[in-house]
N, C-alpha and C positions, 0 to 999 in steps of 0.2 A: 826351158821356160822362155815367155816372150813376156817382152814388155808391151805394157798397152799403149807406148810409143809408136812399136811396130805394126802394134794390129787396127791402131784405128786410123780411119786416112780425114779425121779430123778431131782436134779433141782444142777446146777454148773455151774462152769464161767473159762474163761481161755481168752487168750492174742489172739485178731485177729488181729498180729501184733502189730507192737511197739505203736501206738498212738490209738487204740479200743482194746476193749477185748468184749466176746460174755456170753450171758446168756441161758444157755438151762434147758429148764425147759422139763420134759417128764413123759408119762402119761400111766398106766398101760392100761386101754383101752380107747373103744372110746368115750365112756359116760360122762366120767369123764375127757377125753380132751375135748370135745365140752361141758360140761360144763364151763371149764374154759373159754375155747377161746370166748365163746359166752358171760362168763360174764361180760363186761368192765374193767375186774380188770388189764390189762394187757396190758395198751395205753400206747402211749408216752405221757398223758397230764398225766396220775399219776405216771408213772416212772419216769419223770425228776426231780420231785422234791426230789425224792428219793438218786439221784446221782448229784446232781444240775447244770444239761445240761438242756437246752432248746429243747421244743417241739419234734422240729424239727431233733434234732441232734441224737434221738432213731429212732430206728428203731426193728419192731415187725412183726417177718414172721412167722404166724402159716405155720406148714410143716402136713396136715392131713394124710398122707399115714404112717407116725412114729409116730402120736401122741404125736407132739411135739410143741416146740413155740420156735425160737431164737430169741432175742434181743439184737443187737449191740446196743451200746455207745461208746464217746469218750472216752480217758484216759486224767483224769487232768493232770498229769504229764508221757511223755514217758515212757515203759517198761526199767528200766535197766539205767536211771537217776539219778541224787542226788536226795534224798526227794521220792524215789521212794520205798513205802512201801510193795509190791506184784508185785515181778517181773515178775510169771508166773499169773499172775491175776487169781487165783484158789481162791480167798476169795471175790468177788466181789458178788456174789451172797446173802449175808447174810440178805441183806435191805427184798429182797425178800420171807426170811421164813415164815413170821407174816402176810403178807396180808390176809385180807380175804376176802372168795369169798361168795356172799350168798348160801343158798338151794335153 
């Protein structure tokens, strides 16, 4: 198995707006995006427990013309709040390095 460290030749996160931030994960080509995207690893029923939102509250749009995948989520706490530890949500992505995807 590989980590989707290894298979994506970009993966980071940033602020969609003050109460979501976005996850883009992207893929050098297309074999290796439609691997991913094809393999389940990349739902909202295994991401939520990763950022501890519900189901529901992810959101997962493969984009196949970029070879790429976004994934909104909530923000526990507002961008730019007390208790607010990444205000440009550029470290949100981390949960995401380790997953793995099969062969």
């Amino acid at each position: 198995m590989a980590t989707l460290r290894e298979m994506a030749k970009v993966i980071r996160s940033k602020n969609a707006g003050a109460l979501q931030f976005t996850l883009d994960v992207m893929f050098e080509d297309a074999v290796t995006y439609e691997k991913v995207r094809d393999s389940g690893v990349l739902t909202p029923r295994n991401l939520a427990p990763l950022y501890g939102v519900t189901d529901n509250e992810v959101a997962v749009i493969p984009f196949d013309v970029a070879y790429a995948i976004k994934i909104t989520l909530p923000r526990k706490i507002p961008s730019g709040s007390p208790g607010d530890t990444d205000i440009y949500g550029a470290q949100q992505h981390a949960p995401l390095l380790d997953l793995e995807v099969a062969d």
